[in-house]
C-alpha positions as CSV (number, residue, x, y, z in Angstrom):
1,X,-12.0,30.1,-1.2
2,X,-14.2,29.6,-4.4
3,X,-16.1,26.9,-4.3
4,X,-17.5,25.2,-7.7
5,X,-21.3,25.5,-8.9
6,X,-24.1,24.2,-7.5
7,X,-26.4,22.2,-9.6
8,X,-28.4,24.1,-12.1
9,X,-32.5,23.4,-12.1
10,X,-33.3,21.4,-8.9
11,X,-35.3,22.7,-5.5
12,X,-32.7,21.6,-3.3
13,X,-28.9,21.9,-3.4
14,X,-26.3,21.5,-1.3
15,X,-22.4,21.2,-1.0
16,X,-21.2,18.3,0.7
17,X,-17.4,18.3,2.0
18,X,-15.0,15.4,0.7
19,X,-12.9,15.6,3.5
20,X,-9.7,17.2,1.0
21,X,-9.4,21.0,0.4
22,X,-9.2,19.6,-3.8
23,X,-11.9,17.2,-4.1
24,X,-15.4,18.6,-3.3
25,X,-19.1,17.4,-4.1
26,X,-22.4,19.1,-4.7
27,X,-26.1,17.3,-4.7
28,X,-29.0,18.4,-6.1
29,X,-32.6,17.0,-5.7
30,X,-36.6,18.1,-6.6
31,X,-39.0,17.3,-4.3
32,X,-42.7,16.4,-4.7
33,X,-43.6,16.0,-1.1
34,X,-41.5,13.0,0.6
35,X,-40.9,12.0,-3.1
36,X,-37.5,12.8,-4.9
37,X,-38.4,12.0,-8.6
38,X,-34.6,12.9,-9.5
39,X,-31.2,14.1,-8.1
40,X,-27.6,14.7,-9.3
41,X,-24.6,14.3,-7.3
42,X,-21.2,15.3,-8.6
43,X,-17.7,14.8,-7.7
44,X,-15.7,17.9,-8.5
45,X,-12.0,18.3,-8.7
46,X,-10.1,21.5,-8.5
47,X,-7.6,20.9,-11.3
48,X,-5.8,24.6,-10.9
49,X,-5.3,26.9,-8.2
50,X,-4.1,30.2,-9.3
51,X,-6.7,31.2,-10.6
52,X,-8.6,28.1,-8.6
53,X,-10.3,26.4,-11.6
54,X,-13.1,23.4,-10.8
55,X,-14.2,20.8,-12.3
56,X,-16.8,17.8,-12.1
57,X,-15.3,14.9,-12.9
58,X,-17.9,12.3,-11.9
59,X,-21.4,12.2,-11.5
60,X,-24.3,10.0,-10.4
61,X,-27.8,11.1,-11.4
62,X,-31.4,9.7,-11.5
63,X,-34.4,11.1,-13.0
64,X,-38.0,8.7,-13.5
65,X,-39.8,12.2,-14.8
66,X,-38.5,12.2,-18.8
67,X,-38.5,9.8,-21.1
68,X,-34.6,10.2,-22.0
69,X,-33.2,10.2,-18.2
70,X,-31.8,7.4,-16.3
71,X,-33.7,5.7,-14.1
72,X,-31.8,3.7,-11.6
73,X,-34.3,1.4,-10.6
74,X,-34.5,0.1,-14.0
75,X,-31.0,1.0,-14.9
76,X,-29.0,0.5,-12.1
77,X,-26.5,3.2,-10.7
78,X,-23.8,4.5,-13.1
79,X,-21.1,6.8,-13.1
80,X,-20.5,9.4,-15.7
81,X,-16.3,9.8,-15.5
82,X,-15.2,12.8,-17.6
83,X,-11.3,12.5,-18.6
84,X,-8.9,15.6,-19.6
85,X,-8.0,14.5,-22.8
86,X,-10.9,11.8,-24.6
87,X,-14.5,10.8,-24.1
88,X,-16.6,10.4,-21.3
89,X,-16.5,7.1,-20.1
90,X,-20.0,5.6,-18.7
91,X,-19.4,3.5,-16.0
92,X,-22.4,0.7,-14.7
93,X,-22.1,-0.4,-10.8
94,X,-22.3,-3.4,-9.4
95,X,-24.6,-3.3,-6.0
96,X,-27.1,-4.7,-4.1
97,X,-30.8,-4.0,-4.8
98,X,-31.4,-0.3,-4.4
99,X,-33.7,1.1,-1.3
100,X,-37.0,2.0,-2.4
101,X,-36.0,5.3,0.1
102,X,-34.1,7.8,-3.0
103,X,-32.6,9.5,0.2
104,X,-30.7,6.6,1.2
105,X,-29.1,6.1,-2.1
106,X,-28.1,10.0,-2.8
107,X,-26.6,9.5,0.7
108,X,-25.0,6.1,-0.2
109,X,-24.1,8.1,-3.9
110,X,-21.8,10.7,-2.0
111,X,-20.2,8.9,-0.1
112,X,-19.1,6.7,-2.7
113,X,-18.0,9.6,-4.6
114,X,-15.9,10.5,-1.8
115,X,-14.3,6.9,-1.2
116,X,-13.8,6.5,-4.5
117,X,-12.2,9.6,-5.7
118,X,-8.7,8.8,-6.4
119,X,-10.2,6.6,-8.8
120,X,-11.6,9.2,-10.5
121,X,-9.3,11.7,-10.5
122,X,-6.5,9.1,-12.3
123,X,-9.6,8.4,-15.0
124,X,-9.5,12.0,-15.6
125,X,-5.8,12.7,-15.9
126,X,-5.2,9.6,-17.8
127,X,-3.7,7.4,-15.2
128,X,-6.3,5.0,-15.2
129,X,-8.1,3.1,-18.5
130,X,-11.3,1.6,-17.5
131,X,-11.9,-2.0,-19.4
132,X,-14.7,-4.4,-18.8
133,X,-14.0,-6.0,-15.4
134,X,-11.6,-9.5,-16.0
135,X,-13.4,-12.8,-17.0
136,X,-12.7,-16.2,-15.5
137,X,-11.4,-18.4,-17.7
138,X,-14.6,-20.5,-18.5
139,X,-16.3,-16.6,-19.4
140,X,-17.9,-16.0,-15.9
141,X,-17.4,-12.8,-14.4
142,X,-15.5,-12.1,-11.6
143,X,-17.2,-12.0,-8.1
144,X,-18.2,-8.3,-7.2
145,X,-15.6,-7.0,-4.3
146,X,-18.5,-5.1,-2.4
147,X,-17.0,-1.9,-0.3
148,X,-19.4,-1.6,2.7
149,X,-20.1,1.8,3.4
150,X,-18.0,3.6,6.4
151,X,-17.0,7.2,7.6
152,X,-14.8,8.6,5.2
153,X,-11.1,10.0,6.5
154,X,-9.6,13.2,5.3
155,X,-6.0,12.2,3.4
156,X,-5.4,16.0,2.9
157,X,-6.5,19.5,4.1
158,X,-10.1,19.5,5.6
159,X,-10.9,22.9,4.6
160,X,-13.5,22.9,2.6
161,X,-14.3,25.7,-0.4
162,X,-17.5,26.2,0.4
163,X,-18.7,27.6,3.9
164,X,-22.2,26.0,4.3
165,X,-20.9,22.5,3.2
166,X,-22.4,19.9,5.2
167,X,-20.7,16.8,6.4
168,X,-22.1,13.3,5.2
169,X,-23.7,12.8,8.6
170,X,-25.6,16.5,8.1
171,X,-26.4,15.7,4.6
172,X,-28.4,12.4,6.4
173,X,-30.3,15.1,7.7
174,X,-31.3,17.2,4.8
175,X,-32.8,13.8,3.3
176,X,-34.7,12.5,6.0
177,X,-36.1,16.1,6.2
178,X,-37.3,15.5,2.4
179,X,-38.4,11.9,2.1
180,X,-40.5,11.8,5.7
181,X,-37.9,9.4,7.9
182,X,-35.3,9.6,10.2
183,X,-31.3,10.3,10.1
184,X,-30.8,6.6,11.5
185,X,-33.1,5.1,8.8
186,X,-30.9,7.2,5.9
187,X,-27.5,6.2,8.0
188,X,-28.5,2.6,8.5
189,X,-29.5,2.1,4.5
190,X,-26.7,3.6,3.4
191,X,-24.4,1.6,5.1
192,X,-26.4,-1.5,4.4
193,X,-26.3,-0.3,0.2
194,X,-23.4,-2.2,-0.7
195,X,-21.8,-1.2,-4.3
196,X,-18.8,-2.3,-5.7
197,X,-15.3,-0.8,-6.6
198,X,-15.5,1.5,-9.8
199,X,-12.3,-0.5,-11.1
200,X,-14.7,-3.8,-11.4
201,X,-17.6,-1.7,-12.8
202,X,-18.2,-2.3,-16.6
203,X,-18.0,0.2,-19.2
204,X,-21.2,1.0,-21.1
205,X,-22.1,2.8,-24.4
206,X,-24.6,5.7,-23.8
């Protein structure tokens, strides 16, 4: 099955399976020692299968090394949400304060991908309009519905296109590897990394 492109540019890349044979997501990282200076992980979609035809439809990416890249830690995470037909549409989460550990949030990153793809998919077909979350009447914003992070569950086929793709758990791995700690210290701050839905997120000019 033909799985969709790695991510051009970093040391280390990897496919990661999103537990449906149409949904699939690749991570890429640099490494300076134990230090990840920036990453990309995107959420592809595979919008035709004869000939099988992919495409990223959301991405996540951080990058403290150029003056013109997004820095989550003084940014906060956002999503980039490509649709079919119109604009890309820039999407800033709502979480809780960001580990200092980069693993930990590429981990927490894909996963959210993952959980949240449906989302995605209906912003890219058209079945979804993102607007600014809803405002209480006296103008305060709506309290943040935090999703705590959890295994996610196949709804489709498991196969995945790519034959090296690693699970989320293996992916835990790969990170503690590069940043010097342990699987249960990426686990335990990724599940601790609470973010908010995408449909509550606000929409942001570039």
């Amino acid at each position: 099955m033909t799985a969709p492109s790695l991510p051009d540019g970093y040391n280390v890349t990897k496919h990661v399976r999103a537990g449906r044979s149409d949904r699939h997501v690749t991570v890429g990282f640099d490494r300076e020692g134990t230090r990840i200076p920036r990453f990309l992980i995107q959420l592809h979609y595979q919008k035709r299968t004869a000939p099988v035809r992919w495409t990223a439809i959301a991405r996540i990416d951080h990058n403290d090394t150029a003056d013109d890249g997004h820095d989550v830690y003084q940014e906060g995470l956002h999503v980039d949400v490509s649709r079919r037909e119109g604009e890309t549409v820039h999407l800033q989460l709502r979480h809780a304060p960001l580990s200092p550990n980069r693993g930990v949030v590429i981990r927490r990153s894909a996963e959210y991908l993952i959980r949240e793809s449906e989302y995605f998919v209906d912003v890219y077909e058209g079945q979804i309009t993102p607007i600014d979350p809803p405002r209480w009447p006296d103008g305060g914003d709506t309290a943040p519905t935090f999703i705590p992070s959890e295994r996610v569950e196949g709804g489709m086929s498991q196969e995945s296109p790519a034959e090296d793709a690693l699970t989320l758990e293996e992916l835990s791995e790969e990170l503690a590897n590069a940043t010097g700690t342990t699987i249960e210290e990426i686990e335990r701050g990724a599940e601790e990394l609470e973010i908010a839905p995408p449909s509550e997120a606000t929409v942001v000019d570039e």
